[in-house]
C-alpha positions, 0 to 999 in steps of 0.5 A: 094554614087556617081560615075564618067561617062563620058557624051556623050559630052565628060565631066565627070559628077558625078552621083547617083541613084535619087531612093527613093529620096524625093523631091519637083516638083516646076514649075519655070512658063514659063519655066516648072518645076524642083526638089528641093531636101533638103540636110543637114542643109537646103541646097537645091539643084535644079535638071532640069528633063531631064528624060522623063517618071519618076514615081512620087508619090505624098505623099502631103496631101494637093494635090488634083486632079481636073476635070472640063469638059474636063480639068484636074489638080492637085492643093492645097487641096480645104480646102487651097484654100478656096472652099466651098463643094456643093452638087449634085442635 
């Protein structure tokens, strides 16, 4: 259910609470990243993130966390990137 605000500019903006949505984060490259939300009958919609300290959890069982000296990421498992295991010596 959605309601009607006026915005700082003056326009009027139809809004909803975004909570317990499920969506997508997807990285449009240089320019950051937006979320793709999936409606009905396939229909998606894209959101830019204005908000600036959202919760995520991320429930993708392909995601996996990543340390390499310093540096730290988030990316496909190592089993959809074709890495091999090797073992501590």
């Amino acid at each position: 259910m959605s309601d009607l605000y006026k915005l700082t500019n003056g326009k009027i903006a139809e809004v909803e609470s975004a909570q317990n949505l499920k969506c997508m984060l997807l990285s449009s490259g240089s320019n950051g990243f937006f979320i793709r939300v999936q409606g009905k009958g396939n229909v998606f919609e894209d959101f830019d993130i204005a908000h600036c300290d959202m919760n995520i959890m991320i429930i993708d069982t392909l995601a996996s966390i990543y340390r390499l000296d310093d540096k730290k990421w988030i990316d496909h498992s190592p089993d959809v990137l074709g890495l091999k295991m090797v073992s501590y010596s």
